[in-house]
C-alpha positions in Angstrom: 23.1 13.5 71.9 24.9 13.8 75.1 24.9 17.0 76.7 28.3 17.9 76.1 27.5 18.1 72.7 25.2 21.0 72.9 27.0 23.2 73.3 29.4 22.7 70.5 26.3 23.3 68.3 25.3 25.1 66.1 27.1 22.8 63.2 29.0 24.1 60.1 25.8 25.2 58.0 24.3 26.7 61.0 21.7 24.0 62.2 21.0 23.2 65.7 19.8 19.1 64.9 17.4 20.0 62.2 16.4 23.7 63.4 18.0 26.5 62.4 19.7 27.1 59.1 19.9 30.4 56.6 16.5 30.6 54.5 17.3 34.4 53.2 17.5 35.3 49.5 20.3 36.0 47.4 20.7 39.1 48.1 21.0 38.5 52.2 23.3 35.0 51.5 27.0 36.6 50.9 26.2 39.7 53.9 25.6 36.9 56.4 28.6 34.7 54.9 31.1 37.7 55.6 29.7 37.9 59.2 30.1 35.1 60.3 33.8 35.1 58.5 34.1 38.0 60.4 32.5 37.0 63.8 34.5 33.3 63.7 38.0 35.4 62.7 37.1 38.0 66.3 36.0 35.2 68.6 39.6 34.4 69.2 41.5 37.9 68.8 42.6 39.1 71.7 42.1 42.6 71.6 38.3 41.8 70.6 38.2 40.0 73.8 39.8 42.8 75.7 37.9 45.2 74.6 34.6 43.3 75.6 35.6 42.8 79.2 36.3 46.1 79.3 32.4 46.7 78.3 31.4 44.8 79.9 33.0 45.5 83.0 33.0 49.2 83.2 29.6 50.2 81.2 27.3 47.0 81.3 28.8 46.6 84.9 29.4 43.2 84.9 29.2 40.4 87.1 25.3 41.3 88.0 24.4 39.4 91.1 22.7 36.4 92.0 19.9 37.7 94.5 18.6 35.0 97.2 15.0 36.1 97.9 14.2 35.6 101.1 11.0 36.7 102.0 9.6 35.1 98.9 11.1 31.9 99.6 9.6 32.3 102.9 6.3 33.1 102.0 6.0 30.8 99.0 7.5 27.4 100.8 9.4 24.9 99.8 13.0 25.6 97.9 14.8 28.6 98.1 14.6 31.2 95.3 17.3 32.7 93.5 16.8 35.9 91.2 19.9 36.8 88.6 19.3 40.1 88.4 20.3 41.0 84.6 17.7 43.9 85.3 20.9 45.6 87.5 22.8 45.9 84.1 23.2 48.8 82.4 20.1 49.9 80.6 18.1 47.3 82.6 18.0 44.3 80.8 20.1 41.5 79.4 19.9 43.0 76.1 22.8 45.4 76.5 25.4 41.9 76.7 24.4 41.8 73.0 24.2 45.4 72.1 27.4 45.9 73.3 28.9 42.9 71.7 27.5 43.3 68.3 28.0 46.9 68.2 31.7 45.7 69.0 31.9 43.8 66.2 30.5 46.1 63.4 33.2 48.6 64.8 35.5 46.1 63.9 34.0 45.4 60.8 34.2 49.0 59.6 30.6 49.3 59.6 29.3 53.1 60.3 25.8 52.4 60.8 23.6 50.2 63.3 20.1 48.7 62.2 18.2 47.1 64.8 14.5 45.7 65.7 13.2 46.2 69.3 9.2 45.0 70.4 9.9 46.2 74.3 11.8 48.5 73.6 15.0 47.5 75.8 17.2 45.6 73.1 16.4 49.0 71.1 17.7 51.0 74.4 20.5 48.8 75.2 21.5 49.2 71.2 21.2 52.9 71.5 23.4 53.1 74.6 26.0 50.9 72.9 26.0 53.0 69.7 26.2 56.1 71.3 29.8 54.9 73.5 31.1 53.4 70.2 30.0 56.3 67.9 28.1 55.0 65.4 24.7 55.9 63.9 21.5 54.3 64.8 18.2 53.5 63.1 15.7 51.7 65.2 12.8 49.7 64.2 9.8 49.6 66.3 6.1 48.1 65.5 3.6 51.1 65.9 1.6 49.0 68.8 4.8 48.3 70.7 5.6 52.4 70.4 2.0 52.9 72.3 2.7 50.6 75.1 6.5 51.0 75.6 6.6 55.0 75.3 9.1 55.4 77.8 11.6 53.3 76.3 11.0 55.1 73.3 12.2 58.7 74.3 15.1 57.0 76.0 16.6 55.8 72.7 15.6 59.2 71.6 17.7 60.7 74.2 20.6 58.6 73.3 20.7 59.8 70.0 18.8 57.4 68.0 16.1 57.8 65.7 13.0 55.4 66.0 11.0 54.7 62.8 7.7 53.4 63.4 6.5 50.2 61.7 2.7 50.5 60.8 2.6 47.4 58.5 1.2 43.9 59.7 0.4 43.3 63.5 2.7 46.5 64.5 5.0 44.1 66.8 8.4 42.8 67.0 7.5 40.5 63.6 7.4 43.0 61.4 10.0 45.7 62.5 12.3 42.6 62.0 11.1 42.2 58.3 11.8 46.3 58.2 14.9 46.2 59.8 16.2 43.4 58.1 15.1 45.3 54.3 17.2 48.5 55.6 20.0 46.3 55.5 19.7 44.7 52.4 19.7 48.4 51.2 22.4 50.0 52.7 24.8 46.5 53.5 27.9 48.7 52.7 28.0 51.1 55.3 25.1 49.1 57.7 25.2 46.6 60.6 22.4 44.5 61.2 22.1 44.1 64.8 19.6 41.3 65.9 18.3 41.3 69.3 17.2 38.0 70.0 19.1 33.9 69.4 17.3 33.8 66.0 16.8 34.7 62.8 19.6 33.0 59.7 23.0 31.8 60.6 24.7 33.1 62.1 22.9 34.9 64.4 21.5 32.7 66.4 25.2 31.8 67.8 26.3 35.0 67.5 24.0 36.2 70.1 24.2 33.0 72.6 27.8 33.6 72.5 27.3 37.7 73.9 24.5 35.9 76.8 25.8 33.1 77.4 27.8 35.3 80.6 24.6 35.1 82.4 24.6 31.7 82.8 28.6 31.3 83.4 28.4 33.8 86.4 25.3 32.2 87.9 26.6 28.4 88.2 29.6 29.9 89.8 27.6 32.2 92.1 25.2 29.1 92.7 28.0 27.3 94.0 29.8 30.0 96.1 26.9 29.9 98.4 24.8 26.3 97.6 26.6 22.6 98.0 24.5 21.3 95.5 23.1 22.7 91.4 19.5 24.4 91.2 17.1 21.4 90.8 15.8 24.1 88.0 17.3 27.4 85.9 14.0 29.4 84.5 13.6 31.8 82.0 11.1 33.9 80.3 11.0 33.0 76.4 10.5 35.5 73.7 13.2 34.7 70.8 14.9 33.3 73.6 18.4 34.9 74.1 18.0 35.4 78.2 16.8 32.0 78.5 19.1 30.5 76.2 22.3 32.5 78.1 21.2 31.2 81.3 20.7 27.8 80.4 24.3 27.6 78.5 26.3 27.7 81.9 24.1 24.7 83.5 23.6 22.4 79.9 26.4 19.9 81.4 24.5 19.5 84.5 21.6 18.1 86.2 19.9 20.9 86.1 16.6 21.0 84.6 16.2 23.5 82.2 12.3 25.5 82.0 11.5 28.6 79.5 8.1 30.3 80.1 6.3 31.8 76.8 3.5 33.6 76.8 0.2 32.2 77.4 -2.0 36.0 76.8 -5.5 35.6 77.2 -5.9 31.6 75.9 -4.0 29.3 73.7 -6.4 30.0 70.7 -5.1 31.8 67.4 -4.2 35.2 67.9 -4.6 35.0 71.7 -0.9 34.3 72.7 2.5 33.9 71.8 3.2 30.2 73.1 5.0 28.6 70.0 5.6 25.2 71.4 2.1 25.1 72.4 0.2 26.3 70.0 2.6 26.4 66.9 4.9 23.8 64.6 7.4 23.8 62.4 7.8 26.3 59.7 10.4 28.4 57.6 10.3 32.4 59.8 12.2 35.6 59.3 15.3 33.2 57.9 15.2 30.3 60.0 13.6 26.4 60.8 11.9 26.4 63.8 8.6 26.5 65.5 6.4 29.3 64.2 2.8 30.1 65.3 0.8 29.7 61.5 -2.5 28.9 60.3 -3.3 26.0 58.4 -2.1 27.5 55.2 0.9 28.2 56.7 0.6 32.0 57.0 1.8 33.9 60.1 -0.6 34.2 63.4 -1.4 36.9 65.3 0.3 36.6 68.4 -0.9 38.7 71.7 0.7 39.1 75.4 0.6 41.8 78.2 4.4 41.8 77.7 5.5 43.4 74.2 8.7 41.5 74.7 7.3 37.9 74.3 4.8 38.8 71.7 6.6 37.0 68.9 5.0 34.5 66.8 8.8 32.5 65.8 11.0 31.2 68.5 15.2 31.0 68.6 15.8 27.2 66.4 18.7 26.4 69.3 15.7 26.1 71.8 13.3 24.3 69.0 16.4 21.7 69.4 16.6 21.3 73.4 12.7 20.5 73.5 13.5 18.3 70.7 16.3 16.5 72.3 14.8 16.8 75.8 17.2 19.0 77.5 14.5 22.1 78.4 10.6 22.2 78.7 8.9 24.8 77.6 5.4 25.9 79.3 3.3 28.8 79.4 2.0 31.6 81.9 -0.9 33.7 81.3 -1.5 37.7 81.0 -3.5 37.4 84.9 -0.4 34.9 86.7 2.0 37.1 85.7 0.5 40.4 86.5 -0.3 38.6 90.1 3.7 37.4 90.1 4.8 40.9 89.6 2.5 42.2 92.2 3.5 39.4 94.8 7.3 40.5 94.1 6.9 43.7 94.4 5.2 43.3 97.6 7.9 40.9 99.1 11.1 42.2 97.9 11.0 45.3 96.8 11.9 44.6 93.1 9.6 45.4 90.4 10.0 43.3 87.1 9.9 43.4 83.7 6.4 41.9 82.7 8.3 39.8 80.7 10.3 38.0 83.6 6.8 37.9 85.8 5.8 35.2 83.3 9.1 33.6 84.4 8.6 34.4 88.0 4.8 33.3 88.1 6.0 29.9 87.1 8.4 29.6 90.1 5.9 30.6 92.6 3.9 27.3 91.9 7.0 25.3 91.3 8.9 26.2 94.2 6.1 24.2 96.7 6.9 20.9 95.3 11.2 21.1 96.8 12.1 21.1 100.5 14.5 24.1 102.1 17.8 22.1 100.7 17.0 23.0 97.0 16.7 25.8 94.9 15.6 27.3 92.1 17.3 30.1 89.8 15.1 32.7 88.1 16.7 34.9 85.4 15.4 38.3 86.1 16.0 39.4 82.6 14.9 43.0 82.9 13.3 45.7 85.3 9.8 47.0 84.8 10.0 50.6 84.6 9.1 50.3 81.1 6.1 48.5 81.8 4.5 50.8 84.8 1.9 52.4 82.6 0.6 48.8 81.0 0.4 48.1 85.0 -1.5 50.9 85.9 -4.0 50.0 83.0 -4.4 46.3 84.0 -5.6 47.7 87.6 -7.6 50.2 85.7 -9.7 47.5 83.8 -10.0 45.4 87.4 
């Protein structure tokens, strides 16, 4: 497969090669035929397209920059660093290019009513900031654990008019408010949108949501090469279900670029310890999709476990499952401790605290960066802003 060709992907039954797919039952198939009816008809009408600039111009405030971090670079050696700062987007995450997007499209679609899943809690934010400016109602699902740990991001969908039902069932994370989200829809799929947060789940989701983040990565080759001669020797992303690392890597998959998504490595890469799928996982049917799934040996779901609530999914997005397939990306892992330190060392050097998500990201780099001279660089996508994660941080120095 030439690189050209991935991005034409997924194909006409929703695989990317042999991940992906729609494993959903009856009841789910003809509600995700319509969408993506729906979604292929509104890709190309141009008043769907107007009104998503608009969005994204005037509430998402779009283009974010691309950050060169210069006392970093400096004190780290080697290439230069580059930050895209999706944290400066409204809400402060990536999330909201999707929030806003989907939301979009259920307007169009009639819908009155917004479902969604969250484990951070920014995807639910950005989904109740989007609802609220496009006046629909809003139901967000959040695992019980996840509530604890990302209170503040709770009370701001609260403020924004949402209501937040806690999920108690299972391991209280991302998983399971998925499974919960997805059963309100099947319920109410009338009236209801279902609006996933992450490049996964059935077909077509997984394209629906690369399509809303694939901006990222646009903007940053041409930022890149506004002030650079030459591409990033490597684009890096934090990976969770994988929509900011797979919207960053979609502007550089024609190039020579390599392509690195950081999971989460938690305490150790033993059964329930973390949430590093192409590490410790294989391939399995998940939450309507082929891809790689942390399982036992009976094939039932794993614990997962990370400081970040964010990458503590046990499934991963099937168009990534495909580029570490096809070598286009690499997927490694950072632990709960290297990514603490990462946030720390940022914080230190240029004045940006980060989501603990993108410190697993940003830990990587660190390391990485020694092994280029001055005339390369290296683009990190600072997928959110760590606000929400202040009182996990003050805990972790607590327990030191």
């Amino acid at each position: 497969m030439t690189e050209q060709q991935f991005n034409k992907l997924p194909d006409q039954n929703g695989y990317f090669g042999k991940y992906g797919g729609r494993f959903v039952p009856d009841t789910l198939m003809e509600p995700l035929i319509q969408l993506e009816k729906n979604y292929y008809s509104l890709k190309g009408d141009e008043n769907f397209q107007r009104d998503l600039l608009h969005f994204q111009k005037t509430f998402i405030g779009r283009p974010t920059p691309l950050y060169f971090a210069e006392n970093l670079s400096r004190k780290v050696g080697g290439a230069k660093i580059y930050f895209k700062r999706e944290d400066l987007a409204h809400t402060g995450a990536h999330k909201i290019n999707n929030a806003i997007g989907q939301i979009l499209l259920a307007k169009y679609m009639g819908k009155k009513r917004i479902v969604a899943e969250t484990g951070a809690g920014q995807h639910g934010v950005a989904t109740a900031a989007a609802s609220s400016v496009l006046v629909l109602d809003c139901l967000v699902y959040m695992g019980e654990k996840d509530m604890e740990r990302q209170q503040p991001n709770v009370e701001r969908m609260r403020l924004m008019g949402a209501e937040v039902q806690a999920v108690e069932s299972g391991s209280r994370t991302l998983k399971d408010a998925v499974s919960e989200a997805m059963r309100d829809w099947v319920t109410n799929i009338d009236d209801t949108y279902y609006l996933l947060g992450s490049s996964l789940g059935p077909h077509p989701y997984p394209l629906i949501v690369r399509d809303f983040q694939k901006v990222i990565g646009i903007e940053a080759r041409k930022q890149i090469m506004e002030v650079e001669t030459q591409m990033p020797a490597e684009v890096i992303a934090c990976l969770g279900g994988g929509s900011n690392a797979i919207g960053i890597f979609y502007g550089f998959m024609e190039d020579d670029v390599k392509l690195i998504g950081i999971e989460a490595g938690g305490s150790d890469i033993s059964p329930g310890q973390h949430a590093a799928r192409f590490s410790g996982g294989r391939i399995g049917i998940f939450q309507g999709m082929k891809t790689f799934v942390l399982q036992d040996q009976e094939g039932q779901i794993e614990l997962t476990s990370s400081i970040s609530a964010g990458l503590d999914y046990a499934g991963v997005g099937p168009e990534h499952a495909n580029l570490l397939d096809k070598g286009r990306a690499n997927y490694l892992y950072v632990n709960n401790v290297d990514a603490m330190e990462a946030l720390k060392i940022l914080c230190k050097e240029e004045g940006i605290i980060p989501a603990l998500e993108s410190a697993h990201a940003i830990a990587y780099v660190l390391k990485k960066a020694k092994e280029y001279d001055r005339s390369q660089s290296l683009i990190v996508n600072l997928s959110g802003r760590g606000d929400k994660d202040v009182s996990i941080i003050q805990d972790w120095k607590f327990k030191k």
